[in-house]
N, C-alpha and C positions, 0 to 999 in steps of 0.2 A: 504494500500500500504506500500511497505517498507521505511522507512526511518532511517535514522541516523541525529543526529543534535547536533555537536559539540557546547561546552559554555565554558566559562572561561579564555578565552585569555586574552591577555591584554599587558598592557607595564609595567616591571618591570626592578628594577636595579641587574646587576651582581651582580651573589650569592644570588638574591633572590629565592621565588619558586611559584611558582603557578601548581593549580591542575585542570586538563581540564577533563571535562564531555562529552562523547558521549551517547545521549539518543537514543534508539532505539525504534521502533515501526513498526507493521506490520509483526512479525515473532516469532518465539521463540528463543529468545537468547541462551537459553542452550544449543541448537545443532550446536550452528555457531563459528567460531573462527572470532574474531576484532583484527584488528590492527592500529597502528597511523602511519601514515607518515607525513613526512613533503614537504615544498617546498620553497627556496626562490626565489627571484628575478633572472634570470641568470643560475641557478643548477636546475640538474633533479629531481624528486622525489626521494626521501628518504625513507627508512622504517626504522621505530624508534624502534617500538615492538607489540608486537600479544601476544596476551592472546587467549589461544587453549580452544575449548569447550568441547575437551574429561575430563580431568583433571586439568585441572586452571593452567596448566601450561603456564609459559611465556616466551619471548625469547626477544633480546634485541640490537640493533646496538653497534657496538664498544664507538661509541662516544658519546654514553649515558647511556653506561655501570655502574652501583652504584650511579649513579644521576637519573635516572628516574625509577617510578614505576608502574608499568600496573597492574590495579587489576578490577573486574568485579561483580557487583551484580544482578544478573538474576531475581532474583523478582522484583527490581525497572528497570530491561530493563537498566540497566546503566554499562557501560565501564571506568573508569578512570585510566586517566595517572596523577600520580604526578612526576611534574619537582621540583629539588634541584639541587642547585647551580649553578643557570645557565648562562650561557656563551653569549656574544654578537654572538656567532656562529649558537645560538639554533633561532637567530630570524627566523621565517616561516611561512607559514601558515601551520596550521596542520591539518589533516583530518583524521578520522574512517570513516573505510572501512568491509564491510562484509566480513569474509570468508566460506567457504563450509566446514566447520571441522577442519581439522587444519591448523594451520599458513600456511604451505605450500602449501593449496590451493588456487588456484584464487581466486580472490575478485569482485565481481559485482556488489556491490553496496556503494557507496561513498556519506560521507556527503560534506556539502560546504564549509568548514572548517573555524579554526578561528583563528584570529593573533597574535600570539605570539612575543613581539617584550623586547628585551635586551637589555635596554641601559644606560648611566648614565645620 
């Protein structure tokens, strides 16, 4: 079956970084596009960034523009985002989500996500 299953969350101080893992299984990653979003308490979902399955190419929200990095290794099934410098604003849960190809496709399938939380 398909799954995705975020790691690495955690609680960290402003300007620290942490690097989250979405593991995938049940598909072949190389044809699919991932992407992270987030969610806090209050606010709607967020899309962070997608890494595209044509090209490794990546795309990225404003507000996490030259701080976060989306990169993907398809033989270990693994999607990573590294967060730097991060903001008491980044606190959320964050989730990888499937795409059908590229970022601009739908996404069907979503992991549970995991907490990321900013604080001093």
């Amino acid at each position: 079956q398909v799954q995705l299953v975020e790691s690495g969350g955690g609680l960290v101080r402003p300007g620290g970084s942490l690097r989250l893992s979405c593991a995938t299984s049940g598909f072949t990653l190389d044809y699919y596009a991932v992407g992270w979003f987030r969610q806090a308490p209050g606010k709607e979902r967020e899309g962070v960034s997608c890494s595209s399955s044509s090209n490794g190419s990546a795309i990225y929200a404003e507000s996490v523009k030259g701080r976060f990095t989306i990169s993907r290794d398809n033989a270990k099934k693994t999607v990573y985002l590294e967060m730097n410098s991060l903001k008491p604003e980044d606190t959320a849960v964050y989730h990888c989500a499937r795409g059908w190809g590229m970022c601009s496709d739908e996404y069907d399938y979503w992991g549970q996500g995991t907490q990321v939380t900013v604080s001093s």
